[in-house]
Structures are given as structure tokens and as C-alpha cells.
N, C-alpha and C positions, 0 to 999 in steps of 0.2 A: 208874875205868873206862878202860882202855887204848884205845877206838876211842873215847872223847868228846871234843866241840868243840864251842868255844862261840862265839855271834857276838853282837856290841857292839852295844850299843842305844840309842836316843838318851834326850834329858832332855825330859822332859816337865813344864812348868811348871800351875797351874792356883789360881783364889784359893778360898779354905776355903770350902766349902756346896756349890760347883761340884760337877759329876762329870765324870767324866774317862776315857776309853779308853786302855789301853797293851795296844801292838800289837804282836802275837807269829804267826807264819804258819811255814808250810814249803808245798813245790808238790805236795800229796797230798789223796786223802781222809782226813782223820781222823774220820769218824764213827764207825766202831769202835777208834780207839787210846785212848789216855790221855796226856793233857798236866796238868804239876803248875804252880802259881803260887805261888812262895814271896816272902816278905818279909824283908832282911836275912840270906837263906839259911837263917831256922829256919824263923818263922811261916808256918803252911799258910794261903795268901791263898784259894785256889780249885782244885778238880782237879775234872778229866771222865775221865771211864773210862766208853764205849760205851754214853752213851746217860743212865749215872746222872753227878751231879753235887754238889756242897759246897753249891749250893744246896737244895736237898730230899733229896738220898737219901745221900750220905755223911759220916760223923763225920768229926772230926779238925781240922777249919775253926777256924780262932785268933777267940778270940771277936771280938776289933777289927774282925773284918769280916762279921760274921755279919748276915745280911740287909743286906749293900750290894755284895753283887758277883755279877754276871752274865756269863753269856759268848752269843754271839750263837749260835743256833744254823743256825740261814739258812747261815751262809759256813763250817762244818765243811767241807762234800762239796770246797770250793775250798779248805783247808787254814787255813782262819782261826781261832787258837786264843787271839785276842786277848779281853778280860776287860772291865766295863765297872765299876769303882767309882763309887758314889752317895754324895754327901754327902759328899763329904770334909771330912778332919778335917788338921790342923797335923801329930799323931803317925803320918798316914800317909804321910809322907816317907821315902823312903832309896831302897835299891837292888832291884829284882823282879828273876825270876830265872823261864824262864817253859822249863821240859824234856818234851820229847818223848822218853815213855820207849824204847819202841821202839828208835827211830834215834839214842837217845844226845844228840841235838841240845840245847844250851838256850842262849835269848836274853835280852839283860839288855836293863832298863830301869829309868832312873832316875826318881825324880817329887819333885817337889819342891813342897810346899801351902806357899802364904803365905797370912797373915791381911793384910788393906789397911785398915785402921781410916781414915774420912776425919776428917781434920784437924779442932780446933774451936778456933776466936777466939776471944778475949776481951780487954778492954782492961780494965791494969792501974790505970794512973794517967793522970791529964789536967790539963793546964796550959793556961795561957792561949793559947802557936803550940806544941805539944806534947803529944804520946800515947802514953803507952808500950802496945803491943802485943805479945801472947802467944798462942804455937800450942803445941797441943800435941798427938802422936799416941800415943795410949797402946794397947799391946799391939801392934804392929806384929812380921810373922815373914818373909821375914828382914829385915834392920836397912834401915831407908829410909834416904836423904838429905833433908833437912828443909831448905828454903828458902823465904823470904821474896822473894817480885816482885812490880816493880806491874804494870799491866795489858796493858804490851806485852809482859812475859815476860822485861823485864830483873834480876839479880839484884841483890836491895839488901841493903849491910852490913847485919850483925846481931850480938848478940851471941854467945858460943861458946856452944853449945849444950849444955843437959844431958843425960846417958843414964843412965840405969839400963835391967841386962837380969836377967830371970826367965825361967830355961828354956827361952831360947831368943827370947824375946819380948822386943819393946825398947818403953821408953818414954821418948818424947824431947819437950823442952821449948824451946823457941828463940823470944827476947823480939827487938823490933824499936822502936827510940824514932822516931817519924815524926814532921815539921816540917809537911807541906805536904800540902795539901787530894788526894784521890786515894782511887784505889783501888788497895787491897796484897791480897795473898795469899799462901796458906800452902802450898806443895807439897810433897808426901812422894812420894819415887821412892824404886822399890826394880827395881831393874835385872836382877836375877838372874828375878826372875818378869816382866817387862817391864808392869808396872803403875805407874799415876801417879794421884794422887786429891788435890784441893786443895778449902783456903774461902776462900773471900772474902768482904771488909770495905772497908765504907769508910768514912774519914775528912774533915771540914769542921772548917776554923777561920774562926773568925767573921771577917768582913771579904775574905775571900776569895770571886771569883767562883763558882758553882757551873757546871759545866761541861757545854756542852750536849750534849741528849739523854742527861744523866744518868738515873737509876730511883733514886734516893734517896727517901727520904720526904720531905722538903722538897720537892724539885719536885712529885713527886705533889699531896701538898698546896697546894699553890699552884694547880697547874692543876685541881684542885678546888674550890676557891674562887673563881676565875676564871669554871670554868663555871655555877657557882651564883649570881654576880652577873650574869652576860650573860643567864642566864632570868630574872630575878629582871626583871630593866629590860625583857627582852623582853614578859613579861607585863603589865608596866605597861605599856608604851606601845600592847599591844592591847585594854587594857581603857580605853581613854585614847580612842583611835581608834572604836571598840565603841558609847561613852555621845555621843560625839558624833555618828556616826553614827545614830544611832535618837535619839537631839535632834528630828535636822535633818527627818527622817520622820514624826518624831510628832510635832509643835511642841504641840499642843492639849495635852497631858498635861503641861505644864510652865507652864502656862498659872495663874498662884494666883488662888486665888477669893476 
């Protein structure tokens, strides 16, 4: 089309299940025009034609988005021709492409769905001052950085990680051997979606302090058993007090015949 132009559009990131708005306008009413929403430039995403729409009244809608995409109708009259995907999926990535037929106009936008699987610990092997520790994120889209920190957020050596990728989806393995009593964690960043999700663990070797205002099971523990002997003696010493008091009231009942 010799008068068409087009204007650039931003990237829109969002994590997989989310739903997501990509935003497309011109300064008009379009309640009577028609605007198309393609996918990759083939897939029909969504189109409005005066009133009907891909959500109930017209064929042609690629099935991948069949009942997950809406357009608002409230902001037509103010030229809003922007679409709303539900549920997104990992395969609904790439490039939109959003044409006002009419005025030739069409706007791009990128989107980009990552999956954030949170990390899971486990501890491989144990020694007497020694733990070998294991994270792993499996299915992660796009590919995270995978680090080991302890709890101020410094990064601690580790070994080189392993990757394997399927389709796009990575799964990464990164072991940590720890000496000393603490808490470590597991963080996966993936920068391109600006998401971050970590676990955390923690570690005691015997003979080491345990550190205060910890929430480990051992101190819990302790300060449960704490509180169970302070009532424990509390009760004694009121049933203590209790028998000598009614003694000393009632002398005559104690009195043997």
C-alpha cells in the first residue's frame, strides 16, 4: 500500500498465566472502523469491524487465542483499539502488529511471556563441617542466571552450572559445598522479563553457635520446651502455695483421729 506507515511499539514483558494489555490507539472515533490484530504477521489475534468482533461474531481467529482476547469497548469513541490477552501462554511471544484499515496505519508490539519456576533445594551429601548443596530450576523461559547467596545478598562460589534447553525452556542445576553454619539461597534472575524468585535453606554444624533470632527448628524447639517447663514449675509452685494456704484455714481437717 503506497500511503501506509507504520509506528514502533514498545516490548511488553509479562510472567505465563498473567494477562496482559498491548496498546494500540489513533486520535479518532473508531467505533465504526475496523482494526486487525495479527501475530508474527500471519495469525489473525483479534479484529473489530463496526460493532462485530473475533470474539463472538467473526470467523478467522487463529485458534491459540480463541476465547482469551478482548478489546475494551468503553475507549473506541477515544480511538482505543488496544486488545486484552488472558492467560497467557510461553507460545504467545513474538511480534503483534495492530492496522487500521481505513488510514493504512499499523502499530507494532512486541510481548514477550516467561515462565519463573521458583527454585528448589535439596541437600546432596553431609559431612561432619560440610554440606554439599543443590538448586535447581527446571523449565525456566527465557534462560535465568542462577546464583547461590547468603543472606546479605553476597554471591558465593559455586560450582559451574549445568544447562540443558527444550524449546526454548531451560533447565539449570548449580551445586554449592558450604562449611559454615548459615543461611544460603538460591536465586534465578531472568532480566529480559525483570523477574527474580529464590529458596532458601539453612545450614548448622554441630558445635557451632546458633545465631540469634534465628527461626530454625532447633530454636523453635528449644523455646518450646522452655515454655513447657516454666508452666510446668509455675503450676507446681501454685498448687504448692494453694494446699498450704487452705492448711493454715482449715487446721481441723488435718487434724488424725
Amino acid at each position: 500500500k503506497s500511503n501506509m506507515f507504520c509506528l514502533p511499539g514498545p516490548e511488553i514483558t509479562v510472567i505465563e498465566g498473567h494477562d496482559v494489555t498491548l496498546p494500540c490507539s489513533i486520535s479518532e472515533d473508531i467505533t465504526a472502523e475496523r482494526f486487525d490484530w495479527r501475530a508474527d504477521g500471519q495469525k489473525e489475534v483479534y479484529v473489530y469491524e463496526g460493532g462485530l468482533s473475533s470474539s463472538k461474531d467473526l470467523s478467522g481467529q487463529h485458534e491459540q487465542f480463541k476465547g482469551r482476547v478482548s478489546h475494551f469497548p468503553g475507549g473506541l469513541k477515544d480511538g482505543n483499539a488496544s486488545i486484552k490477552i488472558s492467560n497467557t501462554k510461553v507460545s504467545d511471544s513474538g511480534k503483534y502488529s495492530c492496522e487500521f484499515r481505513r488510514t493504512n496505519q499499523t502499530q507494532h508490539v512486541k510481548l514477550l511471556v516467561g515462565e519463573s519456576p521458583k527454585p528448589s533445594v535439596t541437600t546432596l551429601q553431609r559431612g561432619e563441617d560440610w554440606e554439599l548443596l543443590q538448586c535447581q530450576v527446571l523449565g525456566a523461559s527465557p534462560k535465568p542466571e542462577v546464583q547461590w547467596k547468603d543472606r546479605e545478598g553476597n554471591i558465593l562460589p559455586a560450582e559451574e552450572p549445568k544447562i540443558s534447553e527444550r524449546g526454548g525452556s531451560y533447565d539449570i542445576t548449580l551445586q554449592i559445598k558450604v562449611t559454615k553454619t548459615g543461611y544460603y539461597r538460591c536465586v534465578s534472575t531472568q532480566e529480559s522479563i525483570r523477574h527474580q524468585t529464590e529458596a532458601e535453606t539453612y545450614v548448622h554444624f554441630d558445635g557451632e553457635i546458633l545465631p540469634l533470632g534465628g527461626t530454625n527448628t532447633l530454636v523453635r524447639l528449644y523455646v518450646v520446651i522452655a515454655g513447657l517447663c516454666l508452666a510446668l514449675l509455675l503450676g507446681i509452685v501454685f498448687c504448692i502455695c494453694r494446699t498450704s494456704k487452705f492448711k493454715s484455714t482449715h487446721p481441723n481437717r488435718f487434724i488424725q483421729t
